[in-house]
C-alpha positions in Angstrom: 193.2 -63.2 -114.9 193.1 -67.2 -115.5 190.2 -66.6 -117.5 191.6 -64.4 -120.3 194.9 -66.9 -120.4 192.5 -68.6 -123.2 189.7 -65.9 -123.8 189.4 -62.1 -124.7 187.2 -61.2 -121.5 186.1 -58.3 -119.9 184.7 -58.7 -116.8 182.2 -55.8 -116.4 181.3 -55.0 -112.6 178.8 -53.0 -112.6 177.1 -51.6 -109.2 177.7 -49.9 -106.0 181.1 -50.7 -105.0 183.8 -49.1 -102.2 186.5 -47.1 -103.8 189.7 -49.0 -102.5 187.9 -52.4 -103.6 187.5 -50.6 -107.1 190.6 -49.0 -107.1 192.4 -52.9 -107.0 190.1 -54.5 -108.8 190.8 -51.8 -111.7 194.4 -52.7 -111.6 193.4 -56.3 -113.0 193.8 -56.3 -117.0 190.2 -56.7 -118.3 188.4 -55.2 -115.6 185.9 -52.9 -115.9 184.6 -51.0 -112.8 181.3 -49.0 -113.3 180.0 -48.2 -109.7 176.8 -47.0 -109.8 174.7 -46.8 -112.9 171.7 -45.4 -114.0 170.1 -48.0 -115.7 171.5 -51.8 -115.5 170.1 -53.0 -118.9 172.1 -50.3 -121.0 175.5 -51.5 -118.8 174.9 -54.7 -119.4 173.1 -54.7 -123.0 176.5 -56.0 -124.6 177.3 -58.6 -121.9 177.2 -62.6 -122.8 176.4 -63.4 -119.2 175.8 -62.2 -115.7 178.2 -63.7 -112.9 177.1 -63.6 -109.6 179.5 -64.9 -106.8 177.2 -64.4 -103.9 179.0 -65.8 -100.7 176.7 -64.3 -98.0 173.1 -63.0 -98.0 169.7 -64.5 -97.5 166.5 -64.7 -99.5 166.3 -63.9 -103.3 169.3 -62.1 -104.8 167.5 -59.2 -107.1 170.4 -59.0 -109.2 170.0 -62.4 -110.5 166.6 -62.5 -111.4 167.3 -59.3 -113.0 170.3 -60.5 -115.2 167.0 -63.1 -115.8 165.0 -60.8 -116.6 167.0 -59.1 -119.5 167.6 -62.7 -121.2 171.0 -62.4 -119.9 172.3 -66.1 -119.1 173.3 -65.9 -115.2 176.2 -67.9 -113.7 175.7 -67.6 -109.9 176.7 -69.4 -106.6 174.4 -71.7 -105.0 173.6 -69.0 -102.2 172.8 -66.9 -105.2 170.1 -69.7 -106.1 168.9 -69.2 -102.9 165.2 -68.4 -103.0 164.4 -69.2 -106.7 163.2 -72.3 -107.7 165.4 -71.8 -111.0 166.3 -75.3 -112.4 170.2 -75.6 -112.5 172.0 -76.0 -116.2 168.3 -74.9 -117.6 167.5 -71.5 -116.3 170.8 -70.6 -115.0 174.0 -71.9 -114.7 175.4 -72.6 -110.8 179.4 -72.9 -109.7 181.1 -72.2 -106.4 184.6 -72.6 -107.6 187.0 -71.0 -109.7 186.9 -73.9 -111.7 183.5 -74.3 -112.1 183.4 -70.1 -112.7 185.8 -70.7 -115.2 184.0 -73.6 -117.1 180.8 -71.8 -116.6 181.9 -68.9 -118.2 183.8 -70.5 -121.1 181.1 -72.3 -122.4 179.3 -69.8 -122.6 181.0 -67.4 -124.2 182.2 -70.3 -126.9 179.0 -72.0 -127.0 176.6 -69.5 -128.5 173.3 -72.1 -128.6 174.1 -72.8 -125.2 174.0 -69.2 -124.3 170.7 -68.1 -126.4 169.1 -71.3 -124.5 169.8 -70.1 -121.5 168.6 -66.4 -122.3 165.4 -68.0 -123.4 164.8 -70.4 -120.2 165.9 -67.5 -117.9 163.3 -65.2 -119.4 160.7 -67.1 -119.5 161.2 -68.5 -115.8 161.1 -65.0 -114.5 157.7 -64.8 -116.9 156.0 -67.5 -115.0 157.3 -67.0 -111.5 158.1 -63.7 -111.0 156.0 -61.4 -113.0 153.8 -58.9 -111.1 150.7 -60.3 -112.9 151.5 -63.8 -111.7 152.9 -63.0 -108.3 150.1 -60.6 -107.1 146.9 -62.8 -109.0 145.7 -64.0 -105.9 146.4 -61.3 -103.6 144.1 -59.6 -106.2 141.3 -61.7 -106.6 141.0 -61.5 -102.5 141.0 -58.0 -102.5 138.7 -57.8 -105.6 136.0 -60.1 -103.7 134.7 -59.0 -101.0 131.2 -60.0 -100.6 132.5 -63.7 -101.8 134.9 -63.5 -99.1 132.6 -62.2 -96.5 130.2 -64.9 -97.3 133.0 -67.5 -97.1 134.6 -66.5 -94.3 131.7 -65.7 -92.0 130.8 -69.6 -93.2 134.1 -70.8 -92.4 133.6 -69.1 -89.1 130.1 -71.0 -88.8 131.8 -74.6 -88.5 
């Protein structure tokens, strides 16, 4: 609500969500409950950014990386940074209060270069550090190399 006192919002939550927490959540003007969906890119494909408020939780939050992933500029808390090695106000915007939420947001839905650089930086650090080509490289070449790695290991195992 403090957010579209100075812009036309609507804050899209899209996901897996209980009923009585989408049942008040609906009540808010400009808010948009989807629940589940079948495919995250086609309800987001008209977004300006991904929020993600994450409070609890531990390791790498997928649906960050995945608002990444779709050049979608992300706006998440610093437990939602856990686990990336994302470089604050270049890959992703980070805020843990309403006010920084709020300024997050409104720059980036006034500042459109803002917004297309972080769409570009996002997408290309999930590109270098989380693609499956990158990530599973050197589990590959182990598997792929047997004989090496019986040579080298058995040598290792020598001294």
């Amino acid at each position: 609500p403090v957010l579209r006192r100075s812009l036309e919002v609507t804050f899209r939550i899209v996901g897996q969500i209980g009923d009585r927490d989408a049942e008040r959540l609906r009540q808010y003007e400009g808010v948009e409950v989807t629940g589940a969906v079948p495919s995250i890119p086609d309800a987001v494909a008209d977004a300006r950014a991904g929020v993600c408020p994450v409070r609890i939780g531990a390791g790498v939050q997928n649906k960050v990386l995945e608002y990444m992933a779709l050049g979608l500029p992300a706006v998440v808390s610093q437990m939602g940074l856990e686990g990336l090695d994302a470089v604050p106000d270049e890959d992703l915007l980070v805020a843990d209060t309403t006010e920084q939420y709020l300024k997050c947001v409104s720059d980036l839905w006034k500042d459109v270069s803002l917004r297309h650089q972080l769409a570009r930086n996002a997408l290309s650090y999930v590109k270098r550090n989380h693609d499956w080509p990158v990530r599973l490289g050197p589990f590959l070449e182990y598997v792929n190399e047997p004989a090496a790695r019986s040579a080298r290991d058995n040598r290792d195992f020598d001294h």
